[in-house]
C-alpha positions as CSV (number, residue, x, y, z in Angstrom):
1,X,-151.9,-31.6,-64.7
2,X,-153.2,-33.8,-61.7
3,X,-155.8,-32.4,-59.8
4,X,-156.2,-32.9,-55.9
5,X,-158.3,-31.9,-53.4
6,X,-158.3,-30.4,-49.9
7,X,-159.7,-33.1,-47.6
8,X,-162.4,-31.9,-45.7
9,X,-161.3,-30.8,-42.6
10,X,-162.2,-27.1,-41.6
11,X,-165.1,-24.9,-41.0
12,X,-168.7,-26.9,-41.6
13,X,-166.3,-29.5,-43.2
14,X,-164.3,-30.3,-39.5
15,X,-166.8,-33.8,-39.4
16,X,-165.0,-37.0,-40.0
17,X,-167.9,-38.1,-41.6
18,X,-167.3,-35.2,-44.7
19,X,-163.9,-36.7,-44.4
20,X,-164.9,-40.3,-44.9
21,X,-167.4,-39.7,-47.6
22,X,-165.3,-37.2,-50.1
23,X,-162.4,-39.5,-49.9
24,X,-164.0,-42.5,-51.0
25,X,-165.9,-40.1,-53.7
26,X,-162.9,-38.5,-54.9
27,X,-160.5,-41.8,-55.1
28,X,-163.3,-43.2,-57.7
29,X,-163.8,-39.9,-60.1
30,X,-160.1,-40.4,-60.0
31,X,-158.7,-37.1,-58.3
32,X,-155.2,-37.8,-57.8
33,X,-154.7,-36.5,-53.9
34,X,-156.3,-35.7,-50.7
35,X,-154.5,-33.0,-49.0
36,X,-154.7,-31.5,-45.3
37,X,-153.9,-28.0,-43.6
38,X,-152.2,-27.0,-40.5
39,X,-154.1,-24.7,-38.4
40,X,-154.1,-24.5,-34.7
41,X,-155.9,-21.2,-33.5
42,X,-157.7,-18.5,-34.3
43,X,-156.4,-15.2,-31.8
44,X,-159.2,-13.1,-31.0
45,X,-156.2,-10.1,-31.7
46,X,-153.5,-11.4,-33.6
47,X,-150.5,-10.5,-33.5
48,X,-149.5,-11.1,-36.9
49,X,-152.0,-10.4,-39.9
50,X,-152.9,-13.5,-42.7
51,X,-150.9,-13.0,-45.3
52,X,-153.6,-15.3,-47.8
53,X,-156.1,-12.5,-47.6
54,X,-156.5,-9.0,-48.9
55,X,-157.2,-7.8,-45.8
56,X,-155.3,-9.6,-43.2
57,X,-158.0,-11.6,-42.0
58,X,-158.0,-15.6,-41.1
59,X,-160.8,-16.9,-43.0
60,X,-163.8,-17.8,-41.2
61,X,-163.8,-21.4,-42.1
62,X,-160.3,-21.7,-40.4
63,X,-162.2,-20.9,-36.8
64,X,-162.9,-24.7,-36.8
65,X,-159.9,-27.2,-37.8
66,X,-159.2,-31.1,-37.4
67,X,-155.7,-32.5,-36.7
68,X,-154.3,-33.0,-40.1
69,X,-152.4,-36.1,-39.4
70,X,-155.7,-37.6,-37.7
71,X,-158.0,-36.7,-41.2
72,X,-155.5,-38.1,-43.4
73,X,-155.2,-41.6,-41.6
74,X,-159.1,-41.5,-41.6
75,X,-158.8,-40.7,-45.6
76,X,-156.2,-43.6,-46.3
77,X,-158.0,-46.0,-43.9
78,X,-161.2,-45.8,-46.5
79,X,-159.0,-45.3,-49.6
80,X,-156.9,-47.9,-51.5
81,X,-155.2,-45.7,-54.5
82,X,-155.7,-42.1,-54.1
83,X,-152.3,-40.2,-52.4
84,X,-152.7,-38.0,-49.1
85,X,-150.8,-35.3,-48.4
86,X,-150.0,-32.4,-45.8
87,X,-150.2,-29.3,-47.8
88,X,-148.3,-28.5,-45.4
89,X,-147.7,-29.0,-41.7
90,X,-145.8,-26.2,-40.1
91,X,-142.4,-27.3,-39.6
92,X,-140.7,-25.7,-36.6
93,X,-143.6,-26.4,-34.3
94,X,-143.1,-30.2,-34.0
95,X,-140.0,-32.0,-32.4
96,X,-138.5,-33.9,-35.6
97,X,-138.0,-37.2,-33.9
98,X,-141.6,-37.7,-33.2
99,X,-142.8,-36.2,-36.8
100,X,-140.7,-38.3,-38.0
101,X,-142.8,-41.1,-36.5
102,X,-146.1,-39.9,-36.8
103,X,-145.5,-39.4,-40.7
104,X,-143.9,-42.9,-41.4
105,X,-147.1,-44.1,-39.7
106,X,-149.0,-42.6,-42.3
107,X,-146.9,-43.9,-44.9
108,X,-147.6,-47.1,-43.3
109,X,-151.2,-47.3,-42.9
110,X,-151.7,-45.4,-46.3
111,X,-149.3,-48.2,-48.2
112,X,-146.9,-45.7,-49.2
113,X,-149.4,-43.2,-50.8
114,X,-147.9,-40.1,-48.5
115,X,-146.5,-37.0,-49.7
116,X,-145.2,-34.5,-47.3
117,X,-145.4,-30.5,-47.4
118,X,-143.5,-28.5,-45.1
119,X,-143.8,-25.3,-44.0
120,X,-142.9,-22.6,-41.5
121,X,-145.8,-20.9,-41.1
122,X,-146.8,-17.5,-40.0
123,X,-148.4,-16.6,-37.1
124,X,-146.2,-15.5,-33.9
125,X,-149.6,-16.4,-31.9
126,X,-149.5,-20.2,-33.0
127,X,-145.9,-20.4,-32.2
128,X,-146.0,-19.0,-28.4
129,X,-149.2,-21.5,-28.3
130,X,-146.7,-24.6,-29.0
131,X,-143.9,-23.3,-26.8
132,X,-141.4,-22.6,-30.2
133,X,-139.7,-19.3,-30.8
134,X,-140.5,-18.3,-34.1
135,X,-136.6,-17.0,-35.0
136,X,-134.1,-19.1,-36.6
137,X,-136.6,-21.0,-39.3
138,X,-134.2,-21.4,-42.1
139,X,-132.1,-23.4,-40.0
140,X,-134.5,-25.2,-38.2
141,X,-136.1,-26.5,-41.7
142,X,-132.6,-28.1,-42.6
143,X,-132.1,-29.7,-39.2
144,X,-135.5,-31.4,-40.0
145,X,-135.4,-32.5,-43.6
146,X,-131.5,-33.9,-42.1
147,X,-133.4,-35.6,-38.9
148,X,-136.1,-36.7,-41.2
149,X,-133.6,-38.4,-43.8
150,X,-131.7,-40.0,-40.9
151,X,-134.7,-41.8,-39.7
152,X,-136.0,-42.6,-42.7
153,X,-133.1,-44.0,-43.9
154,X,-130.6,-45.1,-41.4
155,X,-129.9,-47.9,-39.0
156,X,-129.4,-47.6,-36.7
157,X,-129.9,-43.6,-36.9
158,X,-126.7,-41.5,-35.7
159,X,-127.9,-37.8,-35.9
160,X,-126.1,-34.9,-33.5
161,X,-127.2,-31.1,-34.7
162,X,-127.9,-27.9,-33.2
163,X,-131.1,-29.2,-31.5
164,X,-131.6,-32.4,-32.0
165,X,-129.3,-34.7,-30.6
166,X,-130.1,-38.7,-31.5
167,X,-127.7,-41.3,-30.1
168,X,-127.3,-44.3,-31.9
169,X,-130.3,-46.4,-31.9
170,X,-132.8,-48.3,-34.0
171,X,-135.9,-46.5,-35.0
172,X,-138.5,-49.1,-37.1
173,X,-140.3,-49.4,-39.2
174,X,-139.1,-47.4,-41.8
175,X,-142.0,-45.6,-44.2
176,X,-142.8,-47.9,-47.2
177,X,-141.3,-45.6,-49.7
178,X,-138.0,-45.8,-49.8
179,X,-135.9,-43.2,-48.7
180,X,-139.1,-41.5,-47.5
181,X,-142.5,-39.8,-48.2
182,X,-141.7,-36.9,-51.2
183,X,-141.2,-34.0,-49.4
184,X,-142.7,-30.8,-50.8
185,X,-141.7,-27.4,-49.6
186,X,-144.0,-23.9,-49.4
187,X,-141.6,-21.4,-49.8
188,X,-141.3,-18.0,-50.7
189,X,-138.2,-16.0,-49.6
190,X,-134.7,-15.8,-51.6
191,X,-133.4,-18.1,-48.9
192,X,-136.8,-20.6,-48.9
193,X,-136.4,-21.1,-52.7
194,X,-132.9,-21.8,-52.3
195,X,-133.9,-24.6,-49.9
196,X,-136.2,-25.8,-52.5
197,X,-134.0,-26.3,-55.4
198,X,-131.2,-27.9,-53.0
199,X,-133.4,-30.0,-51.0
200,X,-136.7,-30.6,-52.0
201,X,-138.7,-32.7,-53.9
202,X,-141.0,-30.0,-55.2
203,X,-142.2,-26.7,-54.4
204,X,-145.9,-26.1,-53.2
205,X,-147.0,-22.5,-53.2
206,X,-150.5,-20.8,-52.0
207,X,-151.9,-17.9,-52.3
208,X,-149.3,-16.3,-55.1
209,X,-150.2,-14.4,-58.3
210,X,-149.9,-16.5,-61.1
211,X,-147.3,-14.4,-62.5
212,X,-145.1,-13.9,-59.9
213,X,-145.6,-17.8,-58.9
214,X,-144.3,-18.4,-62.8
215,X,-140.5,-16.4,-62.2
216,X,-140.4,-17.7,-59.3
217,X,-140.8,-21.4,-60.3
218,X,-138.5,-20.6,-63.3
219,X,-135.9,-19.0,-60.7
220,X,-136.3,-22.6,-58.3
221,X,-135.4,-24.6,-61.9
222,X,-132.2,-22.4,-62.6
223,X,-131.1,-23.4,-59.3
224,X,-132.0,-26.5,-58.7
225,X,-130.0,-27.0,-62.4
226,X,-127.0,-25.0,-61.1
227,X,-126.7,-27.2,-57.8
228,X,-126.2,-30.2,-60.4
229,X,-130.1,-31.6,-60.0
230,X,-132.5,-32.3,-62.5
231,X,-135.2,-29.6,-62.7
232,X,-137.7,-31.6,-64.8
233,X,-137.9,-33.9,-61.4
234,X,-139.0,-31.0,-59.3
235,X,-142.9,-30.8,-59.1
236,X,-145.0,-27.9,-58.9
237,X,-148.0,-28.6,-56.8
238,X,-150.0,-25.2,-56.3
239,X,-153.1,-24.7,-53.8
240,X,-155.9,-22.8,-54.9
241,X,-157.8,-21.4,-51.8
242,X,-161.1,-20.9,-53.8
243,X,-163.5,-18.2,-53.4
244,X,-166.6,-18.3,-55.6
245,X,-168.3,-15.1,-56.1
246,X,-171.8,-14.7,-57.8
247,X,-170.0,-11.5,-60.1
248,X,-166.6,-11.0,-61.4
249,X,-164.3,-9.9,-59.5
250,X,-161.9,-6.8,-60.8
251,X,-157.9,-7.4,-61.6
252,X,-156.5,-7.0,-58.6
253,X,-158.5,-10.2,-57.1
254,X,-156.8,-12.7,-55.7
255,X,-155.6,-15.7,-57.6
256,X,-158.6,-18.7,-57.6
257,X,-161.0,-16.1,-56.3
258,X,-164.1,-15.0,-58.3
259,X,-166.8,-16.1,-60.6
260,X,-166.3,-19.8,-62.1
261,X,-165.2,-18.6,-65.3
262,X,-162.5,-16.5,-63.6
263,X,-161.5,-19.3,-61.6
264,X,-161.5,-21.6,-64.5
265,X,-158.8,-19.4,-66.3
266,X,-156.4,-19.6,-63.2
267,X,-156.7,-23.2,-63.5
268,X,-155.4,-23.2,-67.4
269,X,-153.2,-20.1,-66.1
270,X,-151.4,-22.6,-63.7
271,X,-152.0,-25.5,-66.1
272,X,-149.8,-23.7,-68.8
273,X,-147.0,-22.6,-66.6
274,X,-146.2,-26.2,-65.7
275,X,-148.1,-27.2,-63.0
276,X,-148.2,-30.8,-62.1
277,X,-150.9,-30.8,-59.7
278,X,-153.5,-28.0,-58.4
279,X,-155.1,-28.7,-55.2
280,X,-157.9,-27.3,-55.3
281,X,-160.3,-26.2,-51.6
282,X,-163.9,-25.6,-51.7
283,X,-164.2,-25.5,-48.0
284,X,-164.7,-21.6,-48.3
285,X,-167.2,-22.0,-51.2
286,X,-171.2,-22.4,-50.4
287,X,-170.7,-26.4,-50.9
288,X,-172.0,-29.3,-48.6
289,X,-169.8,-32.6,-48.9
290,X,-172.4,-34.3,-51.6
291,X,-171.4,-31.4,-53.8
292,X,-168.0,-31.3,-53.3
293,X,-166.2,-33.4,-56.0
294,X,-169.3,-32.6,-58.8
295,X,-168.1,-28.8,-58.2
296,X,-164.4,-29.1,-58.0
297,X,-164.7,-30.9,-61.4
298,X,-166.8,-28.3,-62.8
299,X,-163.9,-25.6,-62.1
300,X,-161.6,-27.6,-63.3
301,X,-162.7,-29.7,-66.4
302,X,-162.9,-26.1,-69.0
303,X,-159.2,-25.7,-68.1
304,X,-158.5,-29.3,-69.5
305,X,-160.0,-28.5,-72.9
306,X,-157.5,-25.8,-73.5
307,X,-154.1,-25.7,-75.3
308,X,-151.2,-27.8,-74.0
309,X,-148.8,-26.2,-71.3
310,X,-146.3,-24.3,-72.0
311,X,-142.5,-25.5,-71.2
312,X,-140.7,-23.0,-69.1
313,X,-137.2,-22.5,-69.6
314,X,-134.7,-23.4,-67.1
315,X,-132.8,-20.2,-66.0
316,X,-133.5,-16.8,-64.3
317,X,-131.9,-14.8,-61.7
318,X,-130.6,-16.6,-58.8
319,X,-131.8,-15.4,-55.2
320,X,-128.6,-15.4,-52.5
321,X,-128.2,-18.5,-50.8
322,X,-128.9,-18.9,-47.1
């Protein structure tokens, strides 16, 4: 299993010069990816509650947020090797012709190193901030993956949908991958997964008991194999939001919250269900950016001693389709 790590870019951490620094540190201990949230406020009374917390509470640390797209070109502007990655920019709120841009522009200036996640978010406060209704998502996110495939791989690019209407025209350059960036979806309804297993390159989940993120992996797979793809070239990339806590926390905690030995056995936990990369973000944990990669290694590396994962089967019950 890969391990990557949130680029510094909230809380204390919002300083390019964190950015700079753990990138360069990270690409040579040999952490495979740098990846980036999208945050855009914090309401003083929201409207809808944080569904990553027990108590339905934004995180303190997400009060203070850099433009992901801006820390990740500062990332592959000092890097040579390492990936970047969005993990994940909320979908609906961006107009997909000039995503489209902004992301082969990473791909660009980052050689080819991007990989895309996708989301649609959550809070009905971010998307009256950016003018977007928040109704109609599913649809949206397959008018975007088809705008984005269009531009990526067209020319000239001839695209007429519900709301995005694109005349034929050149649009260069194209990324540096072929065909596009990978593009990684966070999903979590029957009609999300579905998306997933049709559509996407992989599935990158946060915030789900490691349990429940194992049927539902196993459920993407049977799909994915039932619509006539490969399931073993899906990837699994799973955030862990980390909380460190001085004491163990009870059962009912959170997954990658706790003492270090708790968090080390959700790292093996996700290791063994077939994980192929854990990103892991320390920019809740009591960490300045000198400590940053020494500690993510320390969670990580007693997970890596363990047994081999375990292969899950391809099968399970099958969501409706959207």
């Amino acid at each position: 299993m890969r391990v990557g790590l949130a680029v510094p870019q909230i809380g204390r951490f919002a300083d390019p010069a964190a950015t700079r620094a753990v990138a360069v540190e990270a690409e040579a201990a040999g952490f495979s990816a740098l990846w980036a949230l999208d945050r855009l406020l914090a309401p003083v009374n929201p409207r809808t509650p944080y569904p990553a917390s027990p108590d339905g509470e934004l995180p303190d640390e997400q009060y203070r947020v850099l433009d992901p797209i801006g820390v990740l070109t500062l990332a592959a502007a000092v890097t040579e090797r390492i990936r970047v990655g969005t993990s994940v920019l909320v979908g609906p709120w961006y107009p997909p012709v000039l995503l489209a841009r902004a992301l082969t522009t990473l791909d660009q200036i980052s050689a080819g190193r991007l990989t895309v996640g996708l989301g649609n978010g959550w809070s009905a406060d971010e998307y009256a901030a950016v003018g977007q209704p928040q109704q109609h998502l599913g649809a949206r996110s397959e008018e975007l993956l088809d705008v984005l495939a269009a531009i990526w791989t067209e020319d000239p690019v001839n695209y007429w949908g519900k709301w995005v209407t694109l005349a034929p025209s050149t649009v260069q350059p194209k990324p540096v991958q072929r065909s596009g960036p990978p593009i990684l979806l966070a999903a979590y309804t029957p009609g999300a997964l579905d998306r997933v297993a049709r559509r996407g390159d992989g599935w990158m989940p946060a915030g789900v008991p490691l349990d429940a993120l194992a049927d539902m992996w196993t459920t993407v797979r049977g799909m994915a194999a039932q619509y006539g793809r490969d399931p073993d070239r899906l990837e699994l990339v799973v955030r862990a939001n980390v909380k460190l806590t001085d004491r163990p926390l009870g059962p009912d905690r959170p997954p990658f919250w706790g003492r270090a030995d708790q968090i080390a056995d959700d790292v093996d936990a996700t290791r063994r269900l077939g994980a192929d990369e854990i990103v892991v973000d320390l920019q809740g944990c009591p960490v300045d950016a000198t400590g940053y990669c020494s500690l993510a290694r320390e969670l990580v590396e007693p997970a890596r001693e363990r047994v081999e994962p375990v292969a899950l089967p391809v099968g399970g019950p099958v969501p409706p389709r959207a």
